[in-house]
C-alpha positions as CSV (number, residue, x, y, z in Angstrom):
1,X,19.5,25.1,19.0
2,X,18.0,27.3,21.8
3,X,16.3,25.1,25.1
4,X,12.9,25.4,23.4
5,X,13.7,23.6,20.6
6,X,15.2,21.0,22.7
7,X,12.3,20.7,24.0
8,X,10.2,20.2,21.2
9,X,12.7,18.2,19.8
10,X,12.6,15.5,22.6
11,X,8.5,16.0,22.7
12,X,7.2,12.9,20.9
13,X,4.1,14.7,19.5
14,X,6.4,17.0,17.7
15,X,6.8,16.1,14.1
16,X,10.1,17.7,12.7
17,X,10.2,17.4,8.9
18,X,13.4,18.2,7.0
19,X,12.2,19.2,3.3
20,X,14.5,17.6,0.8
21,X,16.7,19.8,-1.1
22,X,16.5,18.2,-4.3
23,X,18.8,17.8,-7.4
24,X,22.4,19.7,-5.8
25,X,22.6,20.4,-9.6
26,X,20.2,20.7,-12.4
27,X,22.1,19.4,-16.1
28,X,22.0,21.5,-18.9
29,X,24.1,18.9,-21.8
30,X,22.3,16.2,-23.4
31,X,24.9,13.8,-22.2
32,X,24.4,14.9,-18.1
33,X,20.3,14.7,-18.7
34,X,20.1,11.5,-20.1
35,X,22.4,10.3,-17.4
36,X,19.7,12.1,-14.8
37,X,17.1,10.4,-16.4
38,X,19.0,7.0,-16.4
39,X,19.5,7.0,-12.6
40,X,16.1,8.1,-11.8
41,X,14.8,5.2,-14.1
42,X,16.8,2.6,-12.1
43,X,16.0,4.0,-8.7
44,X,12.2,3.6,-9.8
45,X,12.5,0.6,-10.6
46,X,13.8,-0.6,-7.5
47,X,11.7,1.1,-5.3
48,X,8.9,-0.4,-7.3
49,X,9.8,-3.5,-7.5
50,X,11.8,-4.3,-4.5
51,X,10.7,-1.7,-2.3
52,X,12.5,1.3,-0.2
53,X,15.1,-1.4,1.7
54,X,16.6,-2.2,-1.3
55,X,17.3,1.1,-2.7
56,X,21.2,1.8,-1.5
57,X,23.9,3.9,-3.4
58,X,25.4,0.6,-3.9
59,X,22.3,-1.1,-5.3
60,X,21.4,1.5,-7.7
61,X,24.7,2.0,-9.3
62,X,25.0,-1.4,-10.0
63,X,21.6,-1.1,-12.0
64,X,22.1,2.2,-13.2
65,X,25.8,1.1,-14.4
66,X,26.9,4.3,-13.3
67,X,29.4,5.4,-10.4
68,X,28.1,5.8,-7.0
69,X,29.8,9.6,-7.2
70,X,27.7,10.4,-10.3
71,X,24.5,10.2,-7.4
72,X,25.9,12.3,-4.7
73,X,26.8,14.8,-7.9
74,X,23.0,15.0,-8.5
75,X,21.4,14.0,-4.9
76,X,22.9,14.7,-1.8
77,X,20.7,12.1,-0.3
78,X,18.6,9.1,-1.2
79,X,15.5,10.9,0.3
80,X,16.3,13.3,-2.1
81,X,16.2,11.0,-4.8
82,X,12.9,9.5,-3.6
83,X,11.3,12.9,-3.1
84,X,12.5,13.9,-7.1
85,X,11.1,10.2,-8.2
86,X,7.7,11.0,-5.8
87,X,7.4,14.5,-7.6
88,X,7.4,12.6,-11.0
89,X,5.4,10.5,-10.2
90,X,2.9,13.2,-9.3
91,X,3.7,15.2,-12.6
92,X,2.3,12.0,-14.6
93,X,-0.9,11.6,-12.8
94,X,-1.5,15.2,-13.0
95,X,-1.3,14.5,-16.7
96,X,-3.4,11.3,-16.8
97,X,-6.3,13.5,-14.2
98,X,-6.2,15.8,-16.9
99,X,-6.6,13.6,-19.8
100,X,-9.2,11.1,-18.5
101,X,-11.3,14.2,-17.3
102,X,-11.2,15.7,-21.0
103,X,-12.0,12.1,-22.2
104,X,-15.0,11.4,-19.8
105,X,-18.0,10.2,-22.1
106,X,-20.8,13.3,-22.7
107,X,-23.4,11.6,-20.4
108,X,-20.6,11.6,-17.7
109,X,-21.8,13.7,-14.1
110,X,-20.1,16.0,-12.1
111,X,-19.8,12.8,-9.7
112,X,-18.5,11.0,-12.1
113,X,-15.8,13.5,-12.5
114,X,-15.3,13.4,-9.0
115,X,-14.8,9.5,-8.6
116,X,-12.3,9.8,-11.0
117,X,-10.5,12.0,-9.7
118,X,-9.9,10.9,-6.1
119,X,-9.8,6.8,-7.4
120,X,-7.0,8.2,-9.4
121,X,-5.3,10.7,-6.8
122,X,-6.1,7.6,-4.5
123,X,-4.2,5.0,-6.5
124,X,-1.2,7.3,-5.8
125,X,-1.4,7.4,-2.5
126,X,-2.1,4.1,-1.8
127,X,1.0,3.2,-4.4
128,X,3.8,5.0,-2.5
129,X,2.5,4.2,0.9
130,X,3.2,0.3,-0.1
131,X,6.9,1.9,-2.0
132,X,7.7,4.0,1.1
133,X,5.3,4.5,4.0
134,X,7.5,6.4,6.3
135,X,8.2,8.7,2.8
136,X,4.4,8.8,1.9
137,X,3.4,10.2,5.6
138,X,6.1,12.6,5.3
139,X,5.1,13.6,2.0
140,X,1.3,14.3,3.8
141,X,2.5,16.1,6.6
142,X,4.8,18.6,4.1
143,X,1.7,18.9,1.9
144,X,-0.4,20.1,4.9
145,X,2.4,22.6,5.6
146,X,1.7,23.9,2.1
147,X,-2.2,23.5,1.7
148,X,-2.2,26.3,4.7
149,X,0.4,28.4,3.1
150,X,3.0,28.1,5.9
151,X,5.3,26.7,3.1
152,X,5.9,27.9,-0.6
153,X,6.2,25.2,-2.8
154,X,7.8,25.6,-6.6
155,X,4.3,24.4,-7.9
156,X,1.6,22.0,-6.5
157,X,0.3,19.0,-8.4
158,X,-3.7,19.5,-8.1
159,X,-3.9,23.1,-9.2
160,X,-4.6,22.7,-12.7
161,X,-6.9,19.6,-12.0
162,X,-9.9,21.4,-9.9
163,X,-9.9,23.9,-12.4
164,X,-10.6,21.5,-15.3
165,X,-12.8,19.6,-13.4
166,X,-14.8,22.6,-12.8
167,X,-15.0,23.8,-16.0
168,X,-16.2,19.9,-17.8
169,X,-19.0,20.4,-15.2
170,X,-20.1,24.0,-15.1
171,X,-23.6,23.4,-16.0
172,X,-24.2,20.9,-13.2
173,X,-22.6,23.7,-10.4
174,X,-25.0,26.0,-8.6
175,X,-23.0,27.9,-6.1
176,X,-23.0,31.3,-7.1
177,X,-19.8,31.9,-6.4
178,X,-17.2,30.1,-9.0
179,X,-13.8,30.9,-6.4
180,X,-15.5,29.3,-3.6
181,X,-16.5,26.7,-5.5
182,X,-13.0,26.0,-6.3
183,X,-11.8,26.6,-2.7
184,X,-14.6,23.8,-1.4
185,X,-13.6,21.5,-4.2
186,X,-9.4,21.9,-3.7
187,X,-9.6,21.4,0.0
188,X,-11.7,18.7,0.1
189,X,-9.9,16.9,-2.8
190,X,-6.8,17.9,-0.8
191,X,-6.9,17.6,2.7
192,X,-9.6,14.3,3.1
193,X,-7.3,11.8,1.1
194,X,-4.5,13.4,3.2
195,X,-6.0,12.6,6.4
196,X,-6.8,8.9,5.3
197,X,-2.8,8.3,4.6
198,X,-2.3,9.8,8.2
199,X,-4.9,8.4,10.7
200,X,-7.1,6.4,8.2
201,X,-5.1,4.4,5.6
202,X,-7.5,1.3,6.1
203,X,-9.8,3.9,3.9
204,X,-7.9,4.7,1.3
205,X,-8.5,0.5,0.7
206,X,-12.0,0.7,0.7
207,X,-13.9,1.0,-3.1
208,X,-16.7,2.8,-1.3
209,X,-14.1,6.0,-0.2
210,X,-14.4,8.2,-3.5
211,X,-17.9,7.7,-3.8
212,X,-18.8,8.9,-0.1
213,X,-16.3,11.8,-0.9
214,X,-17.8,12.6,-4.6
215,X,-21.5,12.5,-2.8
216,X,-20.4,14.8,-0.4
217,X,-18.9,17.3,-2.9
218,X,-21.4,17.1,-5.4
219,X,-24.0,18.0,-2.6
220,X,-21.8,21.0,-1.7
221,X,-22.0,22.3,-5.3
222,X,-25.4,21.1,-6.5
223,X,-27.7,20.1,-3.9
224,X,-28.6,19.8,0.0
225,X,-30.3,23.6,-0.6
226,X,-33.3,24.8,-1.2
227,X,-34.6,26.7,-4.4
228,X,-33.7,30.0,-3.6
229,X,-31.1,29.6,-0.5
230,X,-27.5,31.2,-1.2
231,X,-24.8,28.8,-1.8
């Protein structure tokens, strides 16, 4: 490590994130998945319903009634483990966003769309920051990272979401412009709920939160222009 980076290292300002390497092995026989999916199961459970403290190598082979060396084989660490759980997690409200936006009634708004959406995405957040709060802001800060393309991820949980939302609403957007529509729409939905978990997590608490943000967006894409002015 070269004296610069000592520096930074010792600044306090300086956040230094390590990325989690995930599973040291992905299984390929029946046998060796359902084992993976056992040991995941347990350590869910446990961080749900006990919380990060209790989640030890110990802990979870005892619940998992597996060997503590059958979790090293798939994870060198437990923040690995968390980060794999976290990315499930994710995957499955991907999945519900998806199917409650296709499900909204007829009469549903775009700002209906968009409450839904960020109560949901907010739920999430405000789930793993009572799971694993130091996990949950490094989460945010390594989702920043990616947002402005300083790190490639294998795939990004909100991608497919804007575009559906977008598409169940078409009538009620009038920005000329359908790519920076989605561009407004992803950052916002994005990098706002982010911000909360980081220097505003009393607002992720408060009901009124996707509302204010759904007003905003749905002025963005609708309203708050003239007949006539470009959007």
């Amino acid at each position: 490590m070269s004296k610069q980076d000592d520096a930074r290292a010792a600044d306090p300002s300086v956040i230094r994130l390590a990325i989690p390497s995930g599973l040291r092995k992905h299984p390929t026989q029946a046998r060796s998945v359902k084992l993976l999916g056992t040991l995941k199961r347990a350590a869910r459970e446990i961080l749900e319903q006990e919380g990060r403290a209790a989640l030890s190598v110990s802990a979870l082979a005892q619940r998992a009634g597996i060997a503590p060396s059958s979790i090293y084989k798939y994870f060198p660490t437990m923040d690995d483990l968390i980060a794999a759980i976290f990315d499930d997690h994710r995957t499955e409200y991907r999945q519900r966003l998806l199917h409650s936006i296709a499900a909204l009634p007829p009469e549903s708004t775009l700002h209906d769309g968009f409450v839904l959406v960020l109560e949901i995405g907010i739920e999430l957040l405000r789930k793993w920051s009572c799971i694993d709060p130091v996990f949950n802001v490094k989460a945010a800060h390594y989702d920043e990272l990616v947002r402005l393309n300083l790190v490639k991820p294998d795939a990004f949980w909100t991608l497919e979401v804007t575009p559906a939302l977008l598409a169940r609403f078409a009538p009620e957007i009038r920005v000329q412009d359908p790519n920076k529509a989605q561009f407004l729409v992803y950052q916002t939905l994005m990098a706002l709920p982010r911000a909360m978990v980081l220097d505003r997590p009393e607002s992720l608490a408060d009901p009124q939160t996707p509302h204010r943000v759904a007003r905003m967006l749905c002025a963005l894409l609708g309203g708050g222009a003239q007949d006539g002015e470009p959007r």
